[in-house]
Structure formats: C-alpha cells, structure tokens
ROTOR-576097 format. One record per residue: residue in one letter; x, y negated, z of N, C-alpha, C in turn. Coordinates in steps of 0.02 Angstrom, whole numbers, plus 32768, in hexadecimal, padded with zeros to 4 digits. Atoms other than C-alpha are relative to their C-alpha. Layout:
aXYZXYZXYZ/...
This chain:
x802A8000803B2B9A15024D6C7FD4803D8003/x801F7FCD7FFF2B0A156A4D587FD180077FC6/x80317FF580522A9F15B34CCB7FC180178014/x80527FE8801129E815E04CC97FF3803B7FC3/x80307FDE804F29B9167C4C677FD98031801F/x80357FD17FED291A16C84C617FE97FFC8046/x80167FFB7FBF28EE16934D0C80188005802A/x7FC37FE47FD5297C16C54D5D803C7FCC8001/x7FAA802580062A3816474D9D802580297FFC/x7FD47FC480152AC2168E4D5880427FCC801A/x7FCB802080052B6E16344DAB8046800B7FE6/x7FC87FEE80142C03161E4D4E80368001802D/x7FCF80127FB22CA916394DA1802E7FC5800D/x7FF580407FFC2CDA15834D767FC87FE68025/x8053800E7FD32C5815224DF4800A7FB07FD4/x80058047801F2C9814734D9B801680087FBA/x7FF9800C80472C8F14984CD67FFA7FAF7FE6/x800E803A802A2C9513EF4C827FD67FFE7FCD/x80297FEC80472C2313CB4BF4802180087FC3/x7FD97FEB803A2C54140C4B547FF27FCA7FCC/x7FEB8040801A2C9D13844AD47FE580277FA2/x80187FCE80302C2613A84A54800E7FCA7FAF/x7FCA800E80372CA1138B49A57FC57FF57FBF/x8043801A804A2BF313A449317FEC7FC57FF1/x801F803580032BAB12FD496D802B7FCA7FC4/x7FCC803780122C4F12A34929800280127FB5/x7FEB7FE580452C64130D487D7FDB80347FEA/x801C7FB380132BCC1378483B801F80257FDB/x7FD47FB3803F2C5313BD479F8046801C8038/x7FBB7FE97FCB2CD713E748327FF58041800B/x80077FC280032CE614A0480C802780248027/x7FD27FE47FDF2D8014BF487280287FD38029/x7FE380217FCA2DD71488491A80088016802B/x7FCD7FE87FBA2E45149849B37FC38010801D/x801980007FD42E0914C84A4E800A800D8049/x7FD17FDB7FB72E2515094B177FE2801B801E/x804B7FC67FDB2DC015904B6580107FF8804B/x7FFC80117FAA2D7F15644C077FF780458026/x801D7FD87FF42D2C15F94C1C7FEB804D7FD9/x801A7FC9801C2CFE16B44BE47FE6802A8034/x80197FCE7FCA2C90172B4C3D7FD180297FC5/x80377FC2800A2C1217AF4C207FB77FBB7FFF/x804D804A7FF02B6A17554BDF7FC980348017/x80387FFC7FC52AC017694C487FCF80257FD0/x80297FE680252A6917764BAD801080347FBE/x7FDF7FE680242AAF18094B357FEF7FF07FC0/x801F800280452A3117E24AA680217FD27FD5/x7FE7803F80222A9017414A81805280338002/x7FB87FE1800D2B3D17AB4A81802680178048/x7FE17FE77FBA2BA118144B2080317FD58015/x7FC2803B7FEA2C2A177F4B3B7FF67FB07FE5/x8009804880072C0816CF4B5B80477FDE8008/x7FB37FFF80022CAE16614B337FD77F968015/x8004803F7FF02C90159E4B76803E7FE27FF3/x7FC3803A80142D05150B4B1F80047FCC8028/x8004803A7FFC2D3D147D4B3B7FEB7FB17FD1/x8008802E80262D0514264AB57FE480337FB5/x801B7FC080272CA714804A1E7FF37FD97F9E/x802C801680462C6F147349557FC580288015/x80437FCC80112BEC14FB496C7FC57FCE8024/x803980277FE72B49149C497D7FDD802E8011/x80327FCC7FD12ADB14FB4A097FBC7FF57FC9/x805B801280252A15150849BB7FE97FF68038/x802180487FE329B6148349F07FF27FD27FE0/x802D802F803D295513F649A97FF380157FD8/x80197FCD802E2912146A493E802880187FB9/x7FE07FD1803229AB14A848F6802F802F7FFF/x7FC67FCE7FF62A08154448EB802E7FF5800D/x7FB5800B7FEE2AA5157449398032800F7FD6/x7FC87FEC80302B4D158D48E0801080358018/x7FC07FCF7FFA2BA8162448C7803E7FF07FE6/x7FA87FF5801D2C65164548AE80168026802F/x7FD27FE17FE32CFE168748F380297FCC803F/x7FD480367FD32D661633498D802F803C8015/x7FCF7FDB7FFF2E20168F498780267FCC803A/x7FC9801A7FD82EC4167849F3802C80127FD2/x7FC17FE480272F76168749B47FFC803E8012/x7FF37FB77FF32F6F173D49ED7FCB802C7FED/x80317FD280262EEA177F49847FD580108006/x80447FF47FE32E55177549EF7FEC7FF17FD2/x803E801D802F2DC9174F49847FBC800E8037/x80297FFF7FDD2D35172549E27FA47FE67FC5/x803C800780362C87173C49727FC57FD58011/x8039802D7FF12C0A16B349867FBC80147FE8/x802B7FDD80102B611705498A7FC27FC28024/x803F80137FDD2AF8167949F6800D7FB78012/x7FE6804A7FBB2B2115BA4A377FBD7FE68014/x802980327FCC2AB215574ABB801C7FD18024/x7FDB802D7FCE2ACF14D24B127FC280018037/x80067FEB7FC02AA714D74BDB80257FC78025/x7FEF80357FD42AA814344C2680597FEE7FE6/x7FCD8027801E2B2413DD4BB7803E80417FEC/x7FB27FEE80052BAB147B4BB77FD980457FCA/x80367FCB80462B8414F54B068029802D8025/x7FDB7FBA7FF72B9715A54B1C7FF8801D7FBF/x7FE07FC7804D2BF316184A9B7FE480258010/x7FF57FB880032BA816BE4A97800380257FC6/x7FE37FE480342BDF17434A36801E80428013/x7FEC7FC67FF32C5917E94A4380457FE77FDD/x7FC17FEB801D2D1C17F14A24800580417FD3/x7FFC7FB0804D2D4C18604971802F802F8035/x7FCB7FC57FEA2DD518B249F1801380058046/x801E7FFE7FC12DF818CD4A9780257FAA8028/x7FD8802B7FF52E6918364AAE7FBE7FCB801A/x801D80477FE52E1117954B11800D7FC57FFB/x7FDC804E80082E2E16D64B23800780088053/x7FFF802A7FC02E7516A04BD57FE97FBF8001/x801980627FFD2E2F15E94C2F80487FE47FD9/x7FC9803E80162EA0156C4BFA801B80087FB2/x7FDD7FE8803E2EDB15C24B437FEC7FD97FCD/x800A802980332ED415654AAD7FDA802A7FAF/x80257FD380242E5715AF4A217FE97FD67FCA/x80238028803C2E1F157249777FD3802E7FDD/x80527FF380162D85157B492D7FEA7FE77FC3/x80107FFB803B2D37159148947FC180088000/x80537FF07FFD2C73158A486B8004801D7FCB/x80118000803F2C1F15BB47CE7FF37FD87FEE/x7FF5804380142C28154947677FC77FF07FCC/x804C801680392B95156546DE7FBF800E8036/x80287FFC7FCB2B1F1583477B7FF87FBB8005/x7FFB80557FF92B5E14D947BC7FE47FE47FC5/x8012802880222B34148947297FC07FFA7FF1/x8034800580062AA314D546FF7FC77FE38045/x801980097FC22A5E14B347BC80077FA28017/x7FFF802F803C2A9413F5478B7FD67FEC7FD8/x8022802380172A3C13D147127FAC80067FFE/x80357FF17FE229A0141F475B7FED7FE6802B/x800280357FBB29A913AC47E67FE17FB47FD6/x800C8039802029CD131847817FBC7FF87FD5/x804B7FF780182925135147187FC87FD6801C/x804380327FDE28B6132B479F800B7FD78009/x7FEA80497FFB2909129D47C97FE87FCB7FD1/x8029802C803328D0125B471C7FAB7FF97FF4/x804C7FE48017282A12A947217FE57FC18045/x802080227FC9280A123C47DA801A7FB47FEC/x800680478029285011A547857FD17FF67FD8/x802A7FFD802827E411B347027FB67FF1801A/x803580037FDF275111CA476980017FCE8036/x800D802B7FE42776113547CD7FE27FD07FD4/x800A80398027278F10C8472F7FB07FE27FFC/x804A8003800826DE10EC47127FCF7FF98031/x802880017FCD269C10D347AD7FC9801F7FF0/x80417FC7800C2629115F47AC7FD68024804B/x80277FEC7FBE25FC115948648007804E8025/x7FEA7FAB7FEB264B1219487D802D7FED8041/x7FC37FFE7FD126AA12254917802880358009/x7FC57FC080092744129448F67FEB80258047/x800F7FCC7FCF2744132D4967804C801A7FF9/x7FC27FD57FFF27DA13B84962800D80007FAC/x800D7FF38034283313DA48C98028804F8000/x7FEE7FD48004286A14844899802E80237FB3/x7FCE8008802E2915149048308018803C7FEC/x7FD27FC78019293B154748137FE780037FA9/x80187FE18037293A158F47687FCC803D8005/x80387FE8801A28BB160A47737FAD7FD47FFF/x8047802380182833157D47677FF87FD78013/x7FF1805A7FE9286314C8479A7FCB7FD17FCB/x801D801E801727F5144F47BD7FF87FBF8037/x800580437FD927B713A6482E7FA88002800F/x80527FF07FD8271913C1489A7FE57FA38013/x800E80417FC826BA130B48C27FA2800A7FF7/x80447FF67FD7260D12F8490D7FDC7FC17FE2/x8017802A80262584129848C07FD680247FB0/x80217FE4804A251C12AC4819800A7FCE7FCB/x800B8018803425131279476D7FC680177FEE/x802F7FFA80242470126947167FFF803F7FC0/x80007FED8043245A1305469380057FF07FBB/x7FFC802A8038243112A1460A80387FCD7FFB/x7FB8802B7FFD24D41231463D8041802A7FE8/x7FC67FCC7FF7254612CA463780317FF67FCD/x7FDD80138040257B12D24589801C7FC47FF8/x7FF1803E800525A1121C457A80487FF5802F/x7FE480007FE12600121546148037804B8001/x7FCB7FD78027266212A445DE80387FE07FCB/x7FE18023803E269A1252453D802E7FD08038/x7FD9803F7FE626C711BD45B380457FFC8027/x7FCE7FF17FCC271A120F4634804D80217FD6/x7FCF8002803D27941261459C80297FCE7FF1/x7FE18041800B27B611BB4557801C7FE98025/x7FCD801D7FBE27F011834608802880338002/x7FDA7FD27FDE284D1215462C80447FFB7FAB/x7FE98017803D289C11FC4564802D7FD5800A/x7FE680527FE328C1113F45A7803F800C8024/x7FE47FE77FD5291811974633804D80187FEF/x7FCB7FF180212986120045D3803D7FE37FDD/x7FEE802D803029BA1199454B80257FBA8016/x7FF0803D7FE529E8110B45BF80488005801D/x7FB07FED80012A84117145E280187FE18046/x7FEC80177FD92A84113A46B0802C80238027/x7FC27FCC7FD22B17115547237FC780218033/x80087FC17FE22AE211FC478A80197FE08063/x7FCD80177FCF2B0C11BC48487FCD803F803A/x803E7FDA7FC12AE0124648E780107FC38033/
C-alpha cells in the first residue's frame, strides 16, 4: 500500500492493507464502534496530526464529496486514547490522523473502539442532506443548471451548478425553488447513502 502526499510515496509497513470497511455508509447516527488496528506509524504529513492509526473498518467519515471529516476519540482497554484530528481516505483505506493524550500506543491486530462527535456528525448530516434537497429541487424544475461540486461544511455550505437564469427570472425562481425544496422536506423521505 502506498500513499501520495504532497508529491512524494510514502510506504506503509503493511504492503497488503485491505480496504477499510467504511461503518458510516451503513449508519450515518453510528456514533460508536468496535474496531482492529492494522496499522500505526508516524504520519508524512504533521499538519493533519504526528500519528497516523489505519482500521479495519471505521465510523469516522474521511472529507470528501464535499464534506468534512469527523473528529473523536479511538481508545483501547489500556487507556490509550488516540485523538482524531484529520480522516482521508487513500484509495479505499481512511487514514486516522491525530496524536495519543499519553505515551501509551495501539499494536496491529488490537481491538479499539471508537467514538466520533456526535453534534459535529449530525450537524455535517444534515448539511449534506440540504443540498441534496436543494439539487432535487432544482431538477424538479428543470431549470437547465447542471449541478457542479457541492460544498457541505458549516462555515458556508452550498451547491455550485453551471448555467444561467434570466435576471428578471431570479426572484420567481427563487420562490419556486423554496416551494420545491418545502415539498422536499415535508414529504418526510427515507434518507438512503
């Protein structure tokens, strides 16, 4: 397995990591769960945190698709605590980074549970699901936009698409796009990733 950062391969000292069994897809409110550390090393990139910890299977959703990553904690029975400061995913396998509160580590194979934040998660949730309504909406209406990226953090989430509306249309199609997005809400649909 190998990582890419900044221009540079970085190899781990597993060469056959598996992909990581990513637990978010199955349960976005899944705040806490097992786990088995494949891996810990020294990470490449310090800015994201001095110790990268690779699972076997994860809640922390890496950022991507334009939405932030999770923080939390991932402990052992022996009091590690390992601080989640960064996740990515890297060709299917996420990386933890972060810093241990003490000097204690995880060995491969050890069994570790994990905890996110949980009003993060949520809020990061329903910021997702947002645009989700906002690009429904804007289909309903066939408005000839062709979605682009969307961008889910809280400091200023939004849904980029390409194309124009008429000035004098704006207002109108405002109102409309509301009412669909209203429709949306109110319709109370199951949530499926």
């Amino acid at each position: 397995y190998q990582r890419r950062v900044r221009g540079t391969v970085s190899f781990h000292s597993m060469s056959k990591i598996q992909p990581t069994q990513p637990l978010y897809w199955e349960d976005t409110y899944r705040f806490e769960a097992e786990a088995t550390v494949l891996e810990v090393s020294d990470s490449s990139d310090p800015k994201k945190g001095p110790k990268l910890v690779i699972l076997d299977k994860t809640i922390f959703h890496p950022q991507g698709g334009g939405q932030p990553f999770d923080t939390g904690i991932i402990s052992n029975k022996d009091s590690a605590n390992f601080s989640v400061k960064d996740v990515r995913s890297n060709n299917g396998i996420v990386e933890h980074y972060g810093f241990f509160e003490n000097s204690t580590e995880f060995k491969a194979g050890e069994s570790v549970h994990l905890k996110i934040d949980e009003v993060s998660r949520r809020l990061y949730a329903r910021l997702h699901s947002a645009g989700h309504a906002v690009d429904i909406a804007v289909s309903a209406l066939k408005l000839n936009l062709v979605p682009g990226k969307g961008f889910h953090f809280p400091s200023g989430p939004y849904v980029e698409y390409s194309g124009s509306i008429p000035p004098a249309d704006r207002p109108k199609v405002l109102k409309q796009l509301q009412e669909e997005i209203d429709k949306v809400i109110t319709k109370d649909s199951k949530v499926n990733v």
